[in-house]
TORFI-736288 format. One record per residue (C-alpha): residue number from 1; x, y, z. Coordinates in steps of 0.001 Angstrom, whole numbers, plus 500000, padded with zeros to 6 digits. Layout:
% TORFI-736288
NUM/X/Y/Z
...
% end
This chain:
% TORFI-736288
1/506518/509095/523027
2/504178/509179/519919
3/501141/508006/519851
4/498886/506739/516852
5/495489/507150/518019
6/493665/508120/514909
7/491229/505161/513794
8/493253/502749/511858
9/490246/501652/509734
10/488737/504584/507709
11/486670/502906/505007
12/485317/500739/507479
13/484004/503271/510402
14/482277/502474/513568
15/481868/504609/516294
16/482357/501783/519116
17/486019/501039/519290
18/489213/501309/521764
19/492586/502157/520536
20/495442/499611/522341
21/498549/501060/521018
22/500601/502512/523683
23/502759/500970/526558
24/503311/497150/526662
25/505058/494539/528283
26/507809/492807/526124
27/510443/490739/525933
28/512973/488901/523668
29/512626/485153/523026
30/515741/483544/522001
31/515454/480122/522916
32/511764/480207/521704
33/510604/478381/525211
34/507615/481095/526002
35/505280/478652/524714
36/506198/476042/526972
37/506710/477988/529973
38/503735/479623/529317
39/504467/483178/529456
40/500752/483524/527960
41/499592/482715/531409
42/498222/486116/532604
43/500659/485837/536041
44/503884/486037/534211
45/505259/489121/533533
46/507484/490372/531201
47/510886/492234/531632
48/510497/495044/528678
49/508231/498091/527946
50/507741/498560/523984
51/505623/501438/522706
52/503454/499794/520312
53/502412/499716/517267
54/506370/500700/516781
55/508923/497726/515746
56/511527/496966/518619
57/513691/497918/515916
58/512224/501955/515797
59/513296/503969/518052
60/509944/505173/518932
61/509586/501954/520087
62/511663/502799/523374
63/513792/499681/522476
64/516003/500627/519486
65/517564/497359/518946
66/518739/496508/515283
67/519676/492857/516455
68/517956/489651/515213
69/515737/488252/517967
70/513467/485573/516380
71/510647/485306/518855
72/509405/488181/520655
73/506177/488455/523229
74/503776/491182/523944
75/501352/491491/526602
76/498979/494365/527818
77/495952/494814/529854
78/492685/496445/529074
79/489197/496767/530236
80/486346/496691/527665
81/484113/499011/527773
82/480590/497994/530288
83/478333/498816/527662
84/479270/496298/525319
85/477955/493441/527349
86/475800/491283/524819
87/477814/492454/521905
88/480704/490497/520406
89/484160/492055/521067
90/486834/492060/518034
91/490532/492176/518876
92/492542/493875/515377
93/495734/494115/514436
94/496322/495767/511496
95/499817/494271/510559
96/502088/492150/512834
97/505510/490930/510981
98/505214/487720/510471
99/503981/485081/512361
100/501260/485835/515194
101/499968/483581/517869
102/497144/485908/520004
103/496029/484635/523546
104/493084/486585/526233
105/493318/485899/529419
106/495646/483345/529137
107/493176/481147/526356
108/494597/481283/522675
109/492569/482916/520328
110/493641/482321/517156
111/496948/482503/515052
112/497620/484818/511560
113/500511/484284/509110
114/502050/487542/507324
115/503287/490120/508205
116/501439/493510/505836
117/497777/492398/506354
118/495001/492641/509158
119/493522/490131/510820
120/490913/489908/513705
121/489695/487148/516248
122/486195/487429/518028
123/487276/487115/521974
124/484099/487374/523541
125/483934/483958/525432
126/487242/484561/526585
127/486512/488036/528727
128/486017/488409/532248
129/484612/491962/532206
130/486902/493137/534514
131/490513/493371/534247
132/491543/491459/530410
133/494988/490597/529082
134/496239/490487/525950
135/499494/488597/524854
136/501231/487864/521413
137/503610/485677/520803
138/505736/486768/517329
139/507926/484561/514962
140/509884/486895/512597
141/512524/484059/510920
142/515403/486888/510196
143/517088/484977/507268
144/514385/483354/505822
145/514553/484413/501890
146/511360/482466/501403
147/508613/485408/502966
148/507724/488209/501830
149/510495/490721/503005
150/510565/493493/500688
151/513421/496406/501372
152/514035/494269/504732
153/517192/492900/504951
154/518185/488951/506050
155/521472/490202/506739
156/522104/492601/510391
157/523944/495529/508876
158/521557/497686/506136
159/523491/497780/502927
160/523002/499001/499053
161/518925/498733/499043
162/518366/496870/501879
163/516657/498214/505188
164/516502/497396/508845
165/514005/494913/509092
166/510851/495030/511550
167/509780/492619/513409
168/506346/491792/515322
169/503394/494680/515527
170/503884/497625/513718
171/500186/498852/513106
172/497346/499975/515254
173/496200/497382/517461
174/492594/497764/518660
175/489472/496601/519582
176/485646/497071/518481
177/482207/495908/519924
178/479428/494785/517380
179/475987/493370/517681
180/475780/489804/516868
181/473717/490245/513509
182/476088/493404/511620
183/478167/493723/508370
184/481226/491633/507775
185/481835/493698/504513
186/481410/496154/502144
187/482524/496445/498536
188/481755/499256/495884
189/482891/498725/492468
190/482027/501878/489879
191/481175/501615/486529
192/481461/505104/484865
193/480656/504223/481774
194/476910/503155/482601
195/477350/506025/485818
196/476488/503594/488047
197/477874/502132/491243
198/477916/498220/492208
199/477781/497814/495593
200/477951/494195/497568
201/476796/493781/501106
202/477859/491217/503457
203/475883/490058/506842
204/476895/487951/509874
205/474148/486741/511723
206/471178/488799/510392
207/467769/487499/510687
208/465508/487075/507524
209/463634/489827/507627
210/465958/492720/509234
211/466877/495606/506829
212/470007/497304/505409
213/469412/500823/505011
214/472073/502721/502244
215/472534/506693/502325
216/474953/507833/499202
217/476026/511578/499602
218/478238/513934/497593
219/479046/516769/499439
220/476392/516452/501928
221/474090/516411/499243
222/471682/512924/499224
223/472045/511185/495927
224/470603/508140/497029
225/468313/506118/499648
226/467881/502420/499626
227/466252/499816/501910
228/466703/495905/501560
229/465164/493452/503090
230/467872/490860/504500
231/466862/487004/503050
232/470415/485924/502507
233/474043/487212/503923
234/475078/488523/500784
235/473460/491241/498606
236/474181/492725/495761
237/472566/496248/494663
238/473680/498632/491787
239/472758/502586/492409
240/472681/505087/489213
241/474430/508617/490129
242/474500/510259/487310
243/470908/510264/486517
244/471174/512024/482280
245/473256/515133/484206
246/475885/515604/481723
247/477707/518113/484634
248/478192/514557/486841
249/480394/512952/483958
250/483992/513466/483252
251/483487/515144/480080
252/482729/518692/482007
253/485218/519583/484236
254/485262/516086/485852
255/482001/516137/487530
256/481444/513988/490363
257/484785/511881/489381
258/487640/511179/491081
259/490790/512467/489751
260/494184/513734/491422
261/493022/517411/490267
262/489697/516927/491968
263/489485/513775/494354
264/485558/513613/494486
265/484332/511201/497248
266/480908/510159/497969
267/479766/509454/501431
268/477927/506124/502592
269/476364/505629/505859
270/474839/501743/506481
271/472102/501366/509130
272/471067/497528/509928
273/468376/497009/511630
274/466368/494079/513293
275/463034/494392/514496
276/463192/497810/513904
277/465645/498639/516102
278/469678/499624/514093
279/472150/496763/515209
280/474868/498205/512974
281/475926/501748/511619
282/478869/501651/509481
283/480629/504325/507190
284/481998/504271/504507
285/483157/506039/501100
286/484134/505408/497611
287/485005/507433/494414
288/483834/507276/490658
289/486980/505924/488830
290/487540/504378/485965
291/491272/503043/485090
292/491948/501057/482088
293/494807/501084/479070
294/493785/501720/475265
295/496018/502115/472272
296/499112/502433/473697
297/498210/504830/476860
298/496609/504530/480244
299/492973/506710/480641
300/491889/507961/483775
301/488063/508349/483475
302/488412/507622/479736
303/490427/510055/479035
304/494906/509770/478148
305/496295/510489/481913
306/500115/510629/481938
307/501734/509508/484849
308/504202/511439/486765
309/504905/509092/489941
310/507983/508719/492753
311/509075/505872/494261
312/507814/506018/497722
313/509209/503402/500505
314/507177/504190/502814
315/510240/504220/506270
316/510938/506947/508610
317/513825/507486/509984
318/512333/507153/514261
319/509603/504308/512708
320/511040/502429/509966
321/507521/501356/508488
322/505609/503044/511009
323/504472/506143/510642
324/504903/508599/513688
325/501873/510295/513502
326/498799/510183/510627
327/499710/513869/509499
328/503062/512198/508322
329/501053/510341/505868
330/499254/513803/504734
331/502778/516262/504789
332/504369/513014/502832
333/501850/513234/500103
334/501407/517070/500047
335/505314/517429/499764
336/504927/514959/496502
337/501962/516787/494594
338/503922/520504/495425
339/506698/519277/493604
340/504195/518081/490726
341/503690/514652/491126
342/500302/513073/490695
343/500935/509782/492437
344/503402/507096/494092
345/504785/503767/493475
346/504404/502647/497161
347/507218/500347/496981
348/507810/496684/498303
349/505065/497846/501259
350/501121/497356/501968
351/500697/500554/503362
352/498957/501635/506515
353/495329/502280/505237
354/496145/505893/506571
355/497899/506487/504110
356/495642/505486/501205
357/492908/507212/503020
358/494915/510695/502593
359/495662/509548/499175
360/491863/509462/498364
361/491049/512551/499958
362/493965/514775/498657
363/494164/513084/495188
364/497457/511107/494889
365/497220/508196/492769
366/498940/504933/494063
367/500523/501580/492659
368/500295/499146/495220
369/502663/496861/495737
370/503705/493699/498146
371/506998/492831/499579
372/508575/490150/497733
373/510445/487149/499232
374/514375/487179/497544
375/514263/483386/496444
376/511452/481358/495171
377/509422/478222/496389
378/506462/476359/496485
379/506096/478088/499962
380/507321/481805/498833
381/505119/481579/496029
382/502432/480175/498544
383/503032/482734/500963
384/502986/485370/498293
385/499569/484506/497190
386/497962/484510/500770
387/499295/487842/501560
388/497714/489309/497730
389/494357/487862/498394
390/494632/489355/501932
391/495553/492676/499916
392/492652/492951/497139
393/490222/492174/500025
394/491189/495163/502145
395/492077/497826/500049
396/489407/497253/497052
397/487713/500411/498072
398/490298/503182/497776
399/489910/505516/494435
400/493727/506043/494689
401/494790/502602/493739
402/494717/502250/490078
403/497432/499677/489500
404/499080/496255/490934
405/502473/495551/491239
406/503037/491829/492381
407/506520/491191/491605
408/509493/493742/491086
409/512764/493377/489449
410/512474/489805/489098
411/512856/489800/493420
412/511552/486143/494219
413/511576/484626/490679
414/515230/484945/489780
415/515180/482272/486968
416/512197/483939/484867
417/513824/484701/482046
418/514064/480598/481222
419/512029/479082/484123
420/508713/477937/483077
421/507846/477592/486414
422/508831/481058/487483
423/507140/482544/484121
424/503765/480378/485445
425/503774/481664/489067
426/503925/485488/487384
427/501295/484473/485331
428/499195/483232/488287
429/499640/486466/490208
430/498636/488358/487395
431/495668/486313/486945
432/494655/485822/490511
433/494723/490019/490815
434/492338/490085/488286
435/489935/487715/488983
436/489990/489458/492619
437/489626/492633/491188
438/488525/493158/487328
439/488523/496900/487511
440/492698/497912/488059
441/495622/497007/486251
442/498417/495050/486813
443/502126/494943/486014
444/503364/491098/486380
445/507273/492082/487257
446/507829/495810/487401
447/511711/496507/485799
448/512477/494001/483239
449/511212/490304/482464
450/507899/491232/482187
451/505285/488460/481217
452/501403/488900/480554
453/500880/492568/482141
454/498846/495372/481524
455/502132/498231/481569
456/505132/497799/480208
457/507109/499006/483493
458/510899/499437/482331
459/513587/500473/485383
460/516931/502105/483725
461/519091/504201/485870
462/521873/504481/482920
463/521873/508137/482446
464/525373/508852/483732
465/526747/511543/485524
466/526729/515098/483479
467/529989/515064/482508
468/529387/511520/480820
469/527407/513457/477634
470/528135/509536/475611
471/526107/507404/478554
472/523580/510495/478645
473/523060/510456/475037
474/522875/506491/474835
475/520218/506554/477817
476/518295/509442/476012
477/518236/506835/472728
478/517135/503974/474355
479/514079/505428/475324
480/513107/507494/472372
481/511323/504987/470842
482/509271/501754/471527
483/511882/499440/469674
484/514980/501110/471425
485/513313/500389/474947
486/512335/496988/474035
487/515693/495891/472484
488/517172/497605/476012
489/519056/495817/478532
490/519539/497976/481227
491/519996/495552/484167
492/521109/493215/481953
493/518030/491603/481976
494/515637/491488/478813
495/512469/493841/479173
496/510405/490562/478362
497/510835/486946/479587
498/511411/484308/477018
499/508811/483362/475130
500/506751/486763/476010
501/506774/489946/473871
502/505130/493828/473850
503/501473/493514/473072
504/500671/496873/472631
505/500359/497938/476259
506/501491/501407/477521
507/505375/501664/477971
508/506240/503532/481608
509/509320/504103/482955
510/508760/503028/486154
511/512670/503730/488031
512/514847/505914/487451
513/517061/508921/488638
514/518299/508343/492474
515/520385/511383/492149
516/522211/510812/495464
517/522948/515210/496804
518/524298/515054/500701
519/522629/517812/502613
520/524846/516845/505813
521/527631/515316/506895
522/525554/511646/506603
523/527450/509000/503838
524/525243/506653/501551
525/525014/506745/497796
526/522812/507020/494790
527/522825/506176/491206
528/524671/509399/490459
529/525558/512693/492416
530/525239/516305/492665
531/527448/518594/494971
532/525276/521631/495515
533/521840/522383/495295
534/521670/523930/492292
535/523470/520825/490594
536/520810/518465/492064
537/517984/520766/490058
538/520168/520899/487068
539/520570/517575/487032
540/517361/516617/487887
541/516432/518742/484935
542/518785/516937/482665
543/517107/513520/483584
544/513631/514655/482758
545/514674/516251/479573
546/515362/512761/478482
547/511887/511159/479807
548/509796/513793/478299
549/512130/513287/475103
550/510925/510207/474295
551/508432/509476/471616
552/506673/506686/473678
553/506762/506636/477115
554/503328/507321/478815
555/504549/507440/482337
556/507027/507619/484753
557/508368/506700/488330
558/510914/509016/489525
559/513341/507077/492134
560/512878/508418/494722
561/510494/510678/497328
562/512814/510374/500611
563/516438/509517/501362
564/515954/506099/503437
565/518949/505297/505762
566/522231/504255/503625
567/520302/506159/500282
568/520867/509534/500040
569/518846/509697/496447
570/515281/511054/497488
571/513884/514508/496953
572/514217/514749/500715
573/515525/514126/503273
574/514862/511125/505446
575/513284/513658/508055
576/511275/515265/505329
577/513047/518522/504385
578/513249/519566/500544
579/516381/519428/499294
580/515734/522128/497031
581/512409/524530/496657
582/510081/522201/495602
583/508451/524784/493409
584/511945/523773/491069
585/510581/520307/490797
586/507541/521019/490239
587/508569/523522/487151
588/510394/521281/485531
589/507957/518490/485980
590/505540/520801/484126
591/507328/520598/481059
592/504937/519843/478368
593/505086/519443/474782
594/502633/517951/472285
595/504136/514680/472064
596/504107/513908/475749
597/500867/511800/475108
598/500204/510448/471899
599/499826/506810/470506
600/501965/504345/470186
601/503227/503292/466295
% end
């Protein structure tokens, strides 16, 4: 069986922690009556073995059951560790889908609601420091339109763009022992213009008087040494780096920035101490990054960046969202920048942190985005903003994210084109990103019926097959310039809602392609075909020919990185092979030409 036993929290480090994925007990729920016959109670057992942290869905999972079971339990044992007597002992999960109700021991612990973000509960009065339990009690309502499902689908059978769905844990459960006085949080926020970094410091429990000690590195080089002296639980310190060294700024060579082409990282280590004596050591890293949109084009460190993307789900075909191993993360992203990509759109998924920690360190930029719930509500829209807050807070760190992508395709706000209501929660989402985190952008409703956003994000997969030179010719038109995209309907949906129009922000085409090429026997479909390898490059070619045609597009998305079950439209396989040599992708990617980037009119 696999085995994810990397640590699941990387900018976050401590060195006192104990993985619990693995084998646990586990068994279906039908009837939902666990809770009153107490199968918490650490004396029943149940009937299943699941390999966790994969979905009883996965096959990894040793279950492999694509049926809808509503209410699921998990239960494990574990011994903490004898040395962390005195020190409070966290229980993590890093994503259980949706509802979670945690017990130790047989006491309840606590209860978390959504199913992409962690969450942790402090179970220290409830040990016995001997032999613990753990059980979880899981509500995943399987046709409920109102959470936040994403690509999984409220029907049983997978169809069109729809997934198997995943239920209960399907990230690294764990556990960690701190003192009671250490750091709750961390936060760095760069500001490249001044060449400083902002960095905010949250205690739990530390005495007035104790002492946060801050060690910046950049490439085991010390750029910085700081001591505070704790009076309140939250500090707030900003650290010059670049110090009048022109060679440290992005105008030479990119300096100590971050960029895909060179993904500089510096290195924090956090020491608190009380009485002298270090309570907490925590690491930690961030990146000097700078993402913001003028005249018609998104900069990267002040300077135009295009944006050459794919459309990244995020499944596997033995995990579904899990990912069997943390090098699948690394090949996933090293097979994208070979074929001359420079990012993803991680679509309809919070991804493992992994993930974005690879991202960071290899140089992959990333548009992070939430599932959406199909229908809308006061409690979808509800639900939608819990999970986003739950978001910002634990991925504001990573270098790699540079946009925001609340809503897609109009998924969860079908009415938006008319409904004022609709338009108001997109505007809220926008908003509430921001004020959570003032230093990315965001795109309010990536595809079409777009209200305040920062990108344009247009989705048109009308570029016919090759023999259809008319639809090719039409799709090549409507992107040439900015009023042929904007007057474009191409899912019959206006580019803007009513009442909302183009204010000058960069225009990126943000799906497209899906050129569905069969490497096997396996059926599915894609938005058009190719028999043969060497059609699938020509008419990948074709398609790009287009993009880079246009006189105002700053950006694109290419749809999409894998094949994912009933899609056979990705640049691979669902395994992971190339289709083709990706050295052909990247080639044609390359194409360049002086009008690529230039300013809008």
């Amino acid at each position: 069986m696999a085995r994810r036993n990397e640590y699941p929290r990387p900018q976050f480090v401590r060195k006192e922690w104990q993985n619990l994925n693995g084998t646990w007990q586990f068994d279906f729920d039908d009837a939902d009556i666990g809770v009153k016959e107490k199968w918490f109670r650490p004396d029943h057992q149940l009937s299943r073995r699941i390999e966790v942290p994969f979905a009883y869905q996965s096959k990894l999972s040793g279950i492999h059951d694509p049926s809808f079971h509503d209410w699921v339990w998990y239960k494990r044992g574990f011994k903490a560790d004898a040395a962390w007597k005195g020190k409070r002992v966290l229980l993590h999960f890093g994503a259980v889908d949706y509802r979670a109700w945690v017990y130790v021991n047989g006491q309840y612990v606590g209860m978390h609601e959504g199913g992409h973000t962690p969450f942790h509960f402090d179970i220290t009065d409830a040990l016995t420091w001997e032999e613990e339990q753990v059980a979880v009690r899981v509500e995943d309502p399987s046709t409920d339109e109102t959470i936040p499902r994403g690509k999984q689908f409220w029907l049983e059978k997978p169809d069109a763009i729809w997934y198997t769905p995943t239920t209960g844990i399907w990230q690294t459960v764990w556990l960690e022992a701190v003192s009671d006085a250490h750091l709750a949080r961390v936060k760095f926020q760069p500001d490249l213009d001044r060449g400083d970094v902002i960095a905010e410091f949250e205690t739990t429990r530390a005495a007035a008087g104790a002492t946060l000690e801050i060690e910046i590195s950049f490439k085991g080089r010390t750029v910085v040494t700081d001591q505070i002296v704790i009076h309140e639980p939250y500090v707030k310190r900003s650290y010059h780096l670049i110090n009048r060294n022109i060679f440290r700024t992005a105008v030479h060579h990119d300096g100590w920035t971050w960029t895909p082409e060179n993904p500089n990282l510096f290195d924090v280590k956090l020491t608190l101490r009380q009485n002298g004596r270090a309570v907490d050591e925590v690491e930690s890293y961030f990146g000097m990054r700078k993402i913001h949109t003028e005249r018609g084009m998104v900069y990267l460190n002040n300077k135009p960046y295009y944006q050459k993307l794919v459309l990244d789900q995020g499944y596997w075909p033995d995990g579904l969202l899990t990912a069997p191993s943390d090098e699948d993360f690394k090949r996933d992203i090293e097979l994208a920048k070979a074929m001359g990509f420079n990012g993803c759109r991680k679509h309809q998924k919070v991804e493992d942190p992994r993930f974005l920690y690879w991202a960071d360190r290899l140089g992959f930029l990333v548009w992070g985005e939430c599932a959406s719930a199909p229908s809308f509500s006061t409690d979808a829209a509800a639900r939608l903003t819990r999970e986003w807050i739950e978001i910002v807070e634990r991925d504001f760190n990573h270098p790699c994210i540079v946009a925001w992508v609340p809503l897609n395709e109009s998924w969860g706000v079908p009415d938006i084109r008319s409904s004022r209501q609709q338009q108001f929660h997109s505007l809220a989402m926008y908003s509430l990103i921001h004020s959570l985190d003032p230093t990315r952008l965001v795109v309010s409703n990536d595809g079409w019926e777009l209200t305040k956003t920062d990108i344009c994000a247009v989705h048109n997969y009308n570029h016919g097959q090759p023999d259809e030179m008319d639809k090719y010719e039409y799709f090549k038109a409507s992107l040439s310039t900015k009023e042929e995209i904007l007057r474009s309907q191409p899912g019959r949906r206006a580019i803007y809602a009513g009442g909302f129009t183009h204010e000058g922000e960069p225009i990126m085409l943000t799906e497209f392609g899906g050129i569905a090429y069969r490497v096997s026997d396996e059926q599915g479909w894609g938005y058009t075909s190719a028999g043969s390898e060497e059609e699938f490059v020509r008419e990948y070619r074709r398609i790009m020919e287009a993009v880079y045609a246009s006189k105002v597009l700053h950006g694109f998305c290419y749809t999409q990185l894998t094949d994912v079950e009933q899609e056979v439209n990705g640049l691979l396989t669902y395994d992971r092979k190339p289709k083709c040599d990706p050295e052909q992708i990247r080639r044609i990617n390359a194409m360049w030409h002086p009008g690529v980037l230039r300013e809008q009119t």
